[in-house]
py3Dmol code that shows the C-alpha trace and the ligand (Angstrom):
import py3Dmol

protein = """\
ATOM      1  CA  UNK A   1       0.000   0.000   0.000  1.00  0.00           C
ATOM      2  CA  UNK A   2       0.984   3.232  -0.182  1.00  0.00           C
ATOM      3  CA  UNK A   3       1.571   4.036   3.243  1.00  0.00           C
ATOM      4  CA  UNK A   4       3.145   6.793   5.536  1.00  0.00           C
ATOM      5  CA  UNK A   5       6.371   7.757   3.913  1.00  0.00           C
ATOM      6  CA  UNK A   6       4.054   7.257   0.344  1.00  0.00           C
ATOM      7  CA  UNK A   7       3.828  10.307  -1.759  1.00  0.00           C
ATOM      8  CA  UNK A   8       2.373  12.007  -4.685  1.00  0.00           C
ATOM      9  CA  UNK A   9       4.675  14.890  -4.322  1.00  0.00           C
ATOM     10  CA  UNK A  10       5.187  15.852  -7.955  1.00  0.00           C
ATOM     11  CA  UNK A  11       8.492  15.605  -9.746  1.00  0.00           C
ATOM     12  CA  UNK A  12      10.172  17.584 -12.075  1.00  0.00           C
ATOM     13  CA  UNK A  13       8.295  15.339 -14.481  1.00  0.00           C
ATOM     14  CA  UNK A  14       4.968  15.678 -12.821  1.00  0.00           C
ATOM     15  CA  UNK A  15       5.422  19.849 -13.109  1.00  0.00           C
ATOM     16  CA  UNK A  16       6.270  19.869 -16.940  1.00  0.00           C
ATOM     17  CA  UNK A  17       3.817  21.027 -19.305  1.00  0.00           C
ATOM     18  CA  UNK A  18       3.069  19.676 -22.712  1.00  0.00           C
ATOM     19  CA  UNK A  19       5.283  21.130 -24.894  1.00  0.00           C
ATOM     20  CA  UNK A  20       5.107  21.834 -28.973  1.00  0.00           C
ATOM     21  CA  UNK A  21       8.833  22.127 -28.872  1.00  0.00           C
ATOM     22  CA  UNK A  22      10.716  20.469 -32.075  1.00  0.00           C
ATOM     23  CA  UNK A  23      12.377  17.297 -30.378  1.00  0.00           C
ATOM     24  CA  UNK A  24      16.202  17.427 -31.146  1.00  0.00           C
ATOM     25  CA  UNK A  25      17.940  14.347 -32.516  1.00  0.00           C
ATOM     26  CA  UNK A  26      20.346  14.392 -29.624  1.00  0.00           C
ATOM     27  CA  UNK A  27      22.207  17.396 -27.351  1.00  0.00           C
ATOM     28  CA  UNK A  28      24.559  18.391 -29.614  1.00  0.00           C
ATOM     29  CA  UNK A  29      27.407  18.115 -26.445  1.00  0.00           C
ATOM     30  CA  UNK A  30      26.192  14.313 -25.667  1.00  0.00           C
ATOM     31  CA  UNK A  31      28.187  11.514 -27.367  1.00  0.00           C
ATOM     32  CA  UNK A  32      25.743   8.086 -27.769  1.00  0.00           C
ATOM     33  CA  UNK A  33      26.418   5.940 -24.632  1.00  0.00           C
ATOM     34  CA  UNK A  34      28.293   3.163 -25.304  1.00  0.00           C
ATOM     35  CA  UNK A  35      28.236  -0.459 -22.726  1.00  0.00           C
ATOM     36  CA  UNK A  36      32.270   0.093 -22.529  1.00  0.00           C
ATOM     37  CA  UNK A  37      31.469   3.016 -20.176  1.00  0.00           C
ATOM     38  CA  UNK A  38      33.290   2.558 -17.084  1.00  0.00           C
ATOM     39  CA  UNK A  39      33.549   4.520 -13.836  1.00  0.00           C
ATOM     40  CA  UNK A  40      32.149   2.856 -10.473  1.00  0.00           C
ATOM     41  CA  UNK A  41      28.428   1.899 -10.567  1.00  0.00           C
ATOM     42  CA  UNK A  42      26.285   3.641  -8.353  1.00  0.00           C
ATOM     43  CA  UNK A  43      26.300   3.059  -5.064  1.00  0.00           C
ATOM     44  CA  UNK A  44      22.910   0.920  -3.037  1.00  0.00           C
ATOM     45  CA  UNK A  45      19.795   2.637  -2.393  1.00  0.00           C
ATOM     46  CA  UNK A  46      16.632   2.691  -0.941  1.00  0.00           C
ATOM     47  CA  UNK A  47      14.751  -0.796  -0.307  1.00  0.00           C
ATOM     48  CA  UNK A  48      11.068  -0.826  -0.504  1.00  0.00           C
ATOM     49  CA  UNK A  49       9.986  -4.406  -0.355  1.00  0.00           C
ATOM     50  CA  UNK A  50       6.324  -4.264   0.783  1.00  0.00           C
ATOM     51  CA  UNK A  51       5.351  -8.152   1.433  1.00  0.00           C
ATOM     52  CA  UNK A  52       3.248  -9.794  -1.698  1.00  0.00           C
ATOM     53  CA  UNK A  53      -0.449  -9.559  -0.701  1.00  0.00           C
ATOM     54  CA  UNK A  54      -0.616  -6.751   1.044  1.00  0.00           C
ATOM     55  CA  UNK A  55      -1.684  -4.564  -2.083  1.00  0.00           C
ATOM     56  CA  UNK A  56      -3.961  -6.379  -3.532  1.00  0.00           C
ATOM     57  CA  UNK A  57      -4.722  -9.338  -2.039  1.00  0.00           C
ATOM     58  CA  UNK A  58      -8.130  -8.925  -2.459  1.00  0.00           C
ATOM     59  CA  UNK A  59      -8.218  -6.982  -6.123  1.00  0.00           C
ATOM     60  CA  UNK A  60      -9.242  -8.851  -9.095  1.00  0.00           C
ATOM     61  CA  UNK A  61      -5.466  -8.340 -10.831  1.00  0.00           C
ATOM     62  CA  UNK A  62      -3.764 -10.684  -8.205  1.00  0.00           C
ATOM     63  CA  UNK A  63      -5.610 -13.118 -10.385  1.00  0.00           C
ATOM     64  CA  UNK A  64      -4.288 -11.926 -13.153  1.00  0.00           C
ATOM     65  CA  UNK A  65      -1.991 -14.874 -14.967  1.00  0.00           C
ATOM     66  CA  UNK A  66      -0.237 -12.973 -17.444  1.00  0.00           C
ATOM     67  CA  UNK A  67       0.377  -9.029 -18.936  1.00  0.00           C
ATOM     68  CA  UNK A  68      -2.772  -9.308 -21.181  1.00  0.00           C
ATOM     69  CA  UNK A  69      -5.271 -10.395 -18.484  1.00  0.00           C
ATOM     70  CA  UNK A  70      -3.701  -7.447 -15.936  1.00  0.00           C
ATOM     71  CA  UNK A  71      -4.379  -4.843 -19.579  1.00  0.00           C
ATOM     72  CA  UNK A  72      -8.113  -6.514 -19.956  1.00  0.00           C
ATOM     73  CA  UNK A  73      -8.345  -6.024 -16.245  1.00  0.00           C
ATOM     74  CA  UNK A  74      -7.074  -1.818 -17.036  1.00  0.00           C
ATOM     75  CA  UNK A  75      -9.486  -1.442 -19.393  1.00  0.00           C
ATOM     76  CA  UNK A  76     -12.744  -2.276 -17.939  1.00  0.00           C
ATOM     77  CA  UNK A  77     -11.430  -0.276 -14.612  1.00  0.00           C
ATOM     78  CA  UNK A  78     -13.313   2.004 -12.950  1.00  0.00           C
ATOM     79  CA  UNK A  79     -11.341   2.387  -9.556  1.00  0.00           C
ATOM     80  CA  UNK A  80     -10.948   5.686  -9.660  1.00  0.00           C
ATOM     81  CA  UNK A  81     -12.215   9.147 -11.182  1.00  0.00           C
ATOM     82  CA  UNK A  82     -10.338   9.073 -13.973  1.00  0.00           C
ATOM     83  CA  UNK A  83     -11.591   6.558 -15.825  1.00  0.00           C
ATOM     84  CA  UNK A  84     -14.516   9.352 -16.697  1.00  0.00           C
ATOM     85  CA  UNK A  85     -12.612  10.947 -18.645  1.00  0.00           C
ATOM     86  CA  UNK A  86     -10.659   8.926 -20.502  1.00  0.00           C
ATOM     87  CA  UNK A  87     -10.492   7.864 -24.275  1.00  0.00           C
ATOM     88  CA  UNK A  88      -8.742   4.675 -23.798  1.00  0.00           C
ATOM     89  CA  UNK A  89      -7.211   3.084 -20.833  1.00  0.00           C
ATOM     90  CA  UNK A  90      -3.114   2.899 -21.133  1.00  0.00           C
ATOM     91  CA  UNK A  91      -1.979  -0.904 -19.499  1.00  0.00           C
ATOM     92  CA  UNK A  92       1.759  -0.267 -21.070  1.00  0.00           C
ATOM     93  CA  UNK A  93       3.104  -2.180 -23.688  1.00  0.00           C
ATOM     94  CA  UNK A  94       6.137  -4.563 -24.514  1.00  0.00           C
ATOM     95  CA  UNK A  95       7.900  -8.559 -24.661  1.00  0.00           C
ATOM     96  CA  UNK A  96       6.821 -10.057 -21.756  1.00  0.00           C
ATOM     97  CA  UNK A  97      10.740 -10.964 -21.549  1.00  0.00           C
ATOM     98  CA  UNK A  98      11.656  -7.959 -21.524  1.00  0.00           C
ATOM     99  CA  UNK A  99      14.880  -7.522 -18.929  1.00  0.00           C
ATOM    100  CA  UNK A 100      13.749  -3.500 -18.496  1.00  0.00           C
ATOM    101  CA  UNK A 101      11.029  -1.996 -17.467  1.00  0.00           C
ATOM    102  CA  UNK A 102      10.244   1.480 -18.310  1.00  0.00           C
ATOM    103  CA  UNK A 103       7.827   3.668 -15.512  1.00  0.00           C
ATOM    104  CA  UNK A 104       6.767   7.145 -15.989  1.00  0.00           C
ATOM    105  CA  UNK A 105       3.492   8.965 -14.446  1.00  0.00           C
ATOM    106  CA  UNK A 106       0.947   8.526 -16.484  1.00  0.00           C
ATOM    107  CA  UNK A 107      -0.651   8.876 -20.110  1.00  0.00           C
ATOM    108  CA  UNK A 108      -1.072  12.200 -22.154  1.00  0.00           C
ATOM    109  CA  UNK A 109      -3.297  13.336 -24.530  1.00  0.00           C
ATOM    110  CA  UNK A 110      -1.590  11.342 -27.246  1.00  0.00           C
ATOM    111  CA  UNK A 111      -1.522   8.439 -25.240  1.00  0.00           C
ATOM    112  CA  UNK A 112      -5.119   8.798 -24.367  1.00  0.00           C
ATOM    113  CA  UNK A 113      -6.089   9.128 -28.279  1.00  0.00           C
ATOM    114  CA  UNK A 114      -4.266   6.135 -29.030  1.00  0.00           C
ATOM    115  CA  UNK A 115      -4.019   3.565 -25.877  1.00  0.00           C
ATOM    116  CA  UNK A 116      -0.380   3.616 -26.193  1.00  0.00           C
ATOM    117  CA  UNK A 117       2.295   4.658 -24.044  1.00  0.00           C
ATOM    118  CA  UNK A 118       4.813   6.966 -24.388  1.00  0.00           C
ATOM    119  CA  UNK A 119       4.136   7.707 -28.396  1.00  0.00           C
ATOM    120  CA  UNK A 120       4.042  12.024 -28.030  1.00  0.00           C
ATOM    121  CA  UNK A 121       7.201  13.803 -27.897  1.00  0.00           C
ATOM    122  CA  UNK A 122       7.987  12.880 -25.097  1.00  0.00           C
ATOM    123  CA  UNK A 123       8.121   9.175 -26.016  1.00  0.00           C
ATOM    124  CA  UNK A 124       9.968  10.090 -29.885  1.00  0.00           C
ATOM    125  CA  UNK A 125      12.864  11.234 -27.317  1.00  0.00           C
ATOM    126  CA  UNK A 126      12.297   7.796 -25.192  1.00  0.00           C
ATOM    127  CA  UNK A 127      12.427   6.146 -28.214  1.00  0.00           C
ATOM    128  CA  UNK A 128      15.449   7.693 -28.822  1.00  0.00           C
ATOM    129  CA  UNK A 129      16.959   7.713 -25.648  1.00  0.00           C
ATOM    130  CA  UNK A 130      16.675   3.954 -25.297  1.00  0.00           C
ATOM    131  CA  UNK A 131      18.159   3.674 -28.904  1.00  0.00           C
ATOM    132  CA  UNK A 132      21.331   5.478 -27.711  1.00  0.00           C
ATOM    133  CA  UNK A 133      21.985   2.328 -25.681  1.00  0.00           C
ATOM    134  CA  UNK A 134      21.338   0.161 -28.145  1.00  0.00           C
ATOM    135  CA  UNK A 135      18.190  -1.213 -26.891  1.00  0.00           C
ATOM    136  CA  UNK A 136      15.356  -0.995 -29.276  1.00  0.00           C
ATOM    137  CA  UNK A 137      11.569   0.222 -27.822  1.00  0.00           C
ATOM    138  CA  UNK A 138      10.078  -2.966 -28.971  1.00  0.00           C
ATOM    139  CA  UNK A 139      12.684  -4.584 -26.508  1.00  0.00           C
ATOM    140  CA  UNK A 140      11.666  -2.721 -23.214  1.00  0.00           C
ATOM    141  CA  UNK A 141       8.155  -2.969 -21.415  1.00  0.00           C
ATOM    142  CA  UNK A 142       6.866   0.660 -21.500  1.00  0.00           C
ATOM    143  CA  UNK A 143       3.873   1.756 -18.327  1.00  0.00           C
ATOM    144  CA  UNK A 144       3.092   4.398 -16.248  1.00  0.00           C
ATOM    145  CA  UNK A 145       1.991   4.493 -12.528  1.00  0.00           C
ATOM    146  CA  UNK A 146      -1.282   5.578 -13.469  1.00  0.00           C
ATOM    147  CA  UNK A 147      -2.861   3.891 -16.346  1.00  0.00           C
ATOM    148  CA  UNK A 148      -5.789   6.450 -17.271  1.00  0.00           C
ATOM    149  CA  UNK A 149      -4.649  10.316 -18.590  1.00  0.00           C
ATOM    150  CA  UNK A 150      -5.437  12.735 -15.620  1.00  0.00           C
ATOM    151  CA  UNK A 151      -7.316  16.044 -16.602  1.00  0.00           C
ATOM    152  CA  UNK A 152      -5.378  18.444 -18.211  1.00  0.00           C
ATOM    153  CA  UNK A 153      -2.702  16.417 -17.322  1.00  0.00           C
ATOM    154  CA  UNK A 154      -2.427  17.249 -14.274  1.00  0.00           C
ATOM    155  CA  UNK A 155      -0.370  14.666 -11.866  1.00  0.00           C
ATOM    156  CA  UNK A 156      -2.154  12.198 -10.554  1.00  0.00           C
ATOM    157  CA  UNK A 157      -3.598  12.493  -7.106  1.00  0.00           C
ATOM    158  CA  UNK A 158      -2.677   9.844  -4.374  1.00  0.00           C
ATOM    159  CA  UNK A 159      -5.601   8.296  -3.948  1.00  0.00           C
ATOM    160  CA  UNK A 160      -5.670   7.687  -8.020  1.00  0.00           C
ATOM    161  CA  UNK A 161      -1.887   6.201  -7.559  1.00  0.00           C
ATOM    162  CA  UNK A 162      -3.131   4.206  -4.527  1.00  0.00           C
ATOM    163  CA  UNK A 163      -6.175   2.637  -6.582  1.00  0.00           C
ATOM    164  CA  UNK A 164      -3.971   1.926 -10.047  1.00  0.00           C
ATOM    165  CA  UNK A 165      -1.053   0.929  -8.188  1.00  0.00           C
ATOM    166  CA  UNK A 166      -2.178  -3.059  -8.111  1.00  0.00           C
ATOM    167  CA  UNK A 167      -1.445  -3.159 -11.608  1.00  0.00           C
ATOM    168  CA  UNK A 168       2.214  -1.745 -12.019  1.00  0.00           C
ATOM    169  CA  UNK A 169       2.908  -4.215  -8.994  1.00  0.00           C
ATOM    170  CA  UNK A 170       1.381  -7.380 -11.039  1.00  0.00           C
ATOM    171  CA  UNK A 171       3.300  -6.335 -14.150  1.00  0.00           C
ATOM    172  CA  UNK A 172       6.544  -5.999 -12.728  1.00  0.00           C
ATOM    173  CA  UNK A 173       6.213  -9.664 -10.891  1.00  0.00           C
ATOM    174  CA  UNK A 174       4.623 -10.902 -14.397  1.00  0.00           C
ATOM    175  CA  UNK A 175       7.610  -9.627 -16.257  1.00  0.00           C
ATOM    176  CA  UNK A 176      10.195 -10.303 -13.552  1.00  0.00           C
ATOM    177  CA  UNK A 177      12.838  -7.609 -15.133  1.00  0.00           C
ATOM    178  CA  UNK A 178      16.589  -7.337 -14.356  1.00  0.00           C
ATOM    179  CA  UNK A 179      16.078  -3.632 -13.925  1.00  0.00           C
ATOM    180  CA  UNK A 180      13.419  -0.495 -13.492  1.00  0.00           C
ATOM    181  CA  UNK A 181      13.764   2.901 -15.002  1.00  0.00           C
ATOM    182  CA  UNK A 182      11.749   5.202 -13.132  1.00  0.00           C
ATOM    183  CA  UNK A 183      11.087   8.213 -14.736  1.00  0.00           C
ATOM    184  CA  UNK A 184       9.964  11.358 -12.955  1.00  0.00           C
ATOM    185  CA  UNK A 185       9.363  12.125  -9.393  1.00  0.00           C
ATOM    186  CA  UNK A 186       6.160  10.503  -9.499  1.00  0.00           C
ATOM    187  CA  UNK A 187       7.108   7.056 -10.716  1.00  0.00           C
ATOM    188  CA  UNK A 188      10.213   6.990  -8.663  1.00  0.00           C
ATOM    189  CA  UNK A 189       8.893   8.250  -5.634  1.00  0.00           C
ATOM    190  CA  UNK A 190       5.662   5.783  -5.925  1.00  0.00           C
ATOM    191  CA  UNK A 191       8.175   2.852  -6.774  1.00  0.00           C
ATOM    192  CA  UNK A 192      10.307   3.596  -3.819  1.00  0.00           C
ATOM    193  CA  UNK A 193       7.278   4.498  -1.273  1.00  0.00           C
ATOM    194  CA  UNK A 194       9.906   7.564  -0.550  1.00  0.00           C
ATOM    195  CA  UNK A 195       9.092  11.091  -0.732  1.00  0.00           C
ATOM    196  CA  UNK A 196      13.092  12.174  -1.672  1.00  0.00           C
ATOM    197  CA  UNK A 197      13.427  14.404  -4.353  1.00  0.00           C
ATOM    198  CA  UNK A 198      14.603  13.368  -8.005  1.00  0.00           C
ATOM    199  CA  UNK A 199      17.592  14.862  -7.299  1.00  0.00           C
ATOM    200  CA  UNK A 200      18.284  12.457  -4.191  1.00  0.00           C
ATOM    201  CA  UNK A 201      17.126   9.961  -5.554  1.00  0.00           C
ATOM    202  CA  UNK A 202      19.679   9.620  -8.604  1.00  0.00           C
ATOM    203  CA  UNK A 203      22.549   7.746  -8.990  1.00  0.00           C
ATOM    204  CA  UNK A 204      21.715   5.032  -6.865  1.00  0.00           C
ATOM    205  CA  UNK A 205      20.681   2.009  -7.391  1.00  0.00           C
ATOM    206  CA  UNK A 206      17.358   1.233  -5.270  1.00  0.00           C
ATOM    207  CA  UNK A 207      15.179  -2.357  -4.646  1.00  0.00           C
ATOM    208  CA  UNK A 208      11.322  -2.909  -5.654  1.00  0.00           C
ATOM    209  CA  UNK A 209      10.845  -5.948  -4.010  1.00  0.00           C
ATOM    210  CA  UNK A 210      14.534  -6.711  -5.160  1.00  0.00           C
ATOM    211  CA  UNK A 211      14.717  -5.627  -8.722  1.00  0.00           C
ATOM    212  CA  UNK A 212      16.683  -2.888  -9.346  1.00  0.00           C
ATOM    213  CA  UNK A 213      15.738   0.960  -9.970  1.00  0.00           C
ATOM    214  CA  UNK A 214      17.757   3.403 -11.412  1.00  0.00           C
ATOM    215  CA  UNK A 215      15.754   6.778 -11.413  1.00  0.00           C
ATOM    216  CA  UNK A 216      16.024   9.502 -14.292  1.00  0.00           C
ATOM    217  CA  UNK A 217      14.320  12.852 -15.409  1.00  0.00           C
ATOM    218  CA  UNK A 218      11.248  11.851 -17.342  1.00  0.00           C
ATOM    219  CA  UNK A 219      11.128  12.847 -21.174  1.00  0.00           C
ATOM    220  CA  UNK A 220       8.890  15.362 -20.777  1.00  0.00           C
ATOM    221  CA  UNK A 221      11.055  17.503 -18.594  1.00  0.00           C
ATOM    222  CA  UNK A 222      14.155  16.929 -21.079  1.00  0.00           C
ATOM    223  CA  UNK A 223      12.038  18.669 -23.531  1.00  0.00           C
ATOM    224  CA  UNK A 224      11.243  21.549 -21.408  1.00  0.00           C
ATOM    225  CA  UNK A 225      14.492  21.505 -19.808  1.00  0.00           C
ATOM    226  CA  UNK A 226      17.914  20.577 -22.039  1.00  0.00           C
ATOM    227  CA  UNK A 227      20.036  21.062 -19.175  1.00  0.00           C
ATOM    228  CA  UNK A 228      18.554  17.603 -17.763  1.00  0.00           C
ATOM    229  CA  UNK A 229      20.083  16.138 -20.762  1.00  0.00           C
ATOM    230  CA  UNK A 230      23.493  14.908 -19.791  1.00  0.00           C
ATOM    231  CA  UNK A 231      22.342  13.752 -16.094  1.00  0.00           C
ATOM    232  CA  UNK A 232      19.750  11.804 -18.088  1.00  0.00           C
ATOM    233  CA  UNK A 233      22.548  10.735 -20.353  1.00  0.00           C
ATOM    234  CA  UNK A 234      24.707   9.414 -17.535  1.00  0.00           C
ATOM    235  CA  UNK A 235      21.757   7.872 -15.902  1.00  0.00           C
ATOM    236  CA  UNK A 236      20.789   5.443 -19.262  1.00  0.00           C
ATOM    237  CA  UNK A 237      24.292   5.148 -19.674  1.00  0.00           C
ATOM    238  CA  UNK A 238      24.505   3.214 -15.872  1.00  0.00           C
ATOM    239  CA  UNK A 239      21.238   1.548 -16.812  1.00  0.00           C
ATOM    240  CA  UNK A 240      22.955  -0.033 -20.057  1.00  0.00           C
ATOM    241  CA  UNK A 241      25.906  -1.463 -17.411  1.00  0.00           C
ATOM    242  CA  UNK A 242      23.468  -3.072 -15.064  1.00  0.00           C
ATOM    243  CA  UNK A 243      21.360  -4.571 -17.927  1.00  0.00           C
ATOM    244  CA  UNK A 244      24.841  -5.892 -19.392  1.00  0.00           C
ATOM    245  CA  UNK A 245      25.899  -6.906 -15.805  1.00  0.00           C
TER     246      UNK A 245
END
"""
ligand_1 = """\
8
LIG
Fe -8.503 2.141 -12.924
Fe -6.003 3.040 -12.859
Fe -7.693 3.965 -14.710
Fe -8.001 4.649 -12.135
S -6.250 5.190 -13.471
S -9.634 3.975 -13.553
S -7.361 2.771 -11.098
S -6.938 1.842 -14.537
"""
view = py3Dmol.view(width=600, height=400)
view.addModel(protein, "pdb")
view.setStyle({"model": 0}, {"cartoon": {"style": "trace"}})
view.addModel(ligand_1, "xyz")
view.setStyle({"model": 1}, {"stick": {}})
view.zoomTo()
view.show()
């Protein structure tokens, strides 16, 4: 559950606005990352490893056997307010091998029109991003914490997080991944049942229930802040590593 220490602070990510801004190939000052990068691996983290059942031990998803019964579960949901407004329901995509697992905050407009995650801007640069590390989209599992778009995209409120949260949990232990990418405050701070800033919470390498989590600025906030670029850079570059290790 998402209990005491539990947030819904918003993150840098959670505070950016949609943005019409061109996306740019890559920084101009960042070279591709490469898996010969060396340099000491981030050092532990935080451990959040809240027992099995406790979340939903009585919601329908526990009984969820794979990723497309827990997305036929998101779809018909009505948990919380925001499946009123919604176009489609967003359950994330991807293999259900896949060894990463990408977690922002929730679905956008585009997202909304289309059921897909991460397919606006924001998720041309993911695309790209993940690219630079030689690890094609169609390769990762892409979600969000929330799996309905919130009003004006707002971020989502913690009772939303605490109703949608059942599914994130069942797809990570479906998909079993060698490592998590949170990105944003919202998605790392929900993962990590922390309320430590981004900032904090970076370069370190934290435990969901013992899979890794490296946290990262979310897309959206690289395109309405470059400076976030390189730390981003660094941060997919140490994500590459640990996915290699
Ligand atoms: Fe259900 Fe999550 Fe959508 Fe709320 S956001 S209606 S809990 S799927």
């Amino acid at each position: 559950m998402l209990g005491g220490d539990a947030v819904v602070a918003p993150g840098p990510a959670a505070s950016a606005p949609p943005t019409e801004e061109p996306v740019p190939d890559r920084a101009p000052d960042v070279p591709p990352a490469t898996a010969s990068d060396d340099g000491p691996l981030p050092p532990p983290g935080l451990v959040y490893d809240p027992p099995p059942g406790d979340l939903f031990a009585t919601h329908p998803v526990a009984r969820a056997g794979d990723l497309e019964a827990v997305a036929t579960l998101v779809h018909a949901c009505t948990r919380c307010r925001l499946c009123e407004g919604r176009t489609h329901a967003v359950p994330g995509e991807g293999p259900t091998d896949a060894r990463l697992v990408v977690v922002g905050e929730g679905p956008g407009r585009t997202e909304d029109e289309t059921g897909r995650p991460f397919v606006g801007k924001a998720g041309e640069l993911l695309t790209r991003i993940l690219g630079a590390i030689q690890l094609p989209r169609e390769q990762v599992f892409i979600c969000n914490v929330v799996k309905c778009r919130p009003p004006e995209n707002r971020p989502p409120l913690y009772d939303e997080i605490a109703a949608c949260l059942p599914y994130l949990h069942r797809q990570i232990e479906l998909l079993h991944p060698k490592l998590i990418l949170a990105m944003g405050g919202t998605a790392a701070q929900t993962l990590l049942d922390t309320k430590q800033s981004l900032g904090a919470l970076r370069n370190r390498v934290h435990r969901f229930r013992g899979f890794p989590v490296l946290v990262t600025y979310h897309p959206a906030a690289l395109l309405r802040n470059p400076n976030w670029k390189r730390p981003t850079w660094d941060d997919v570059r140490i994500a590459r590593r640990l996915l290699d290790s």
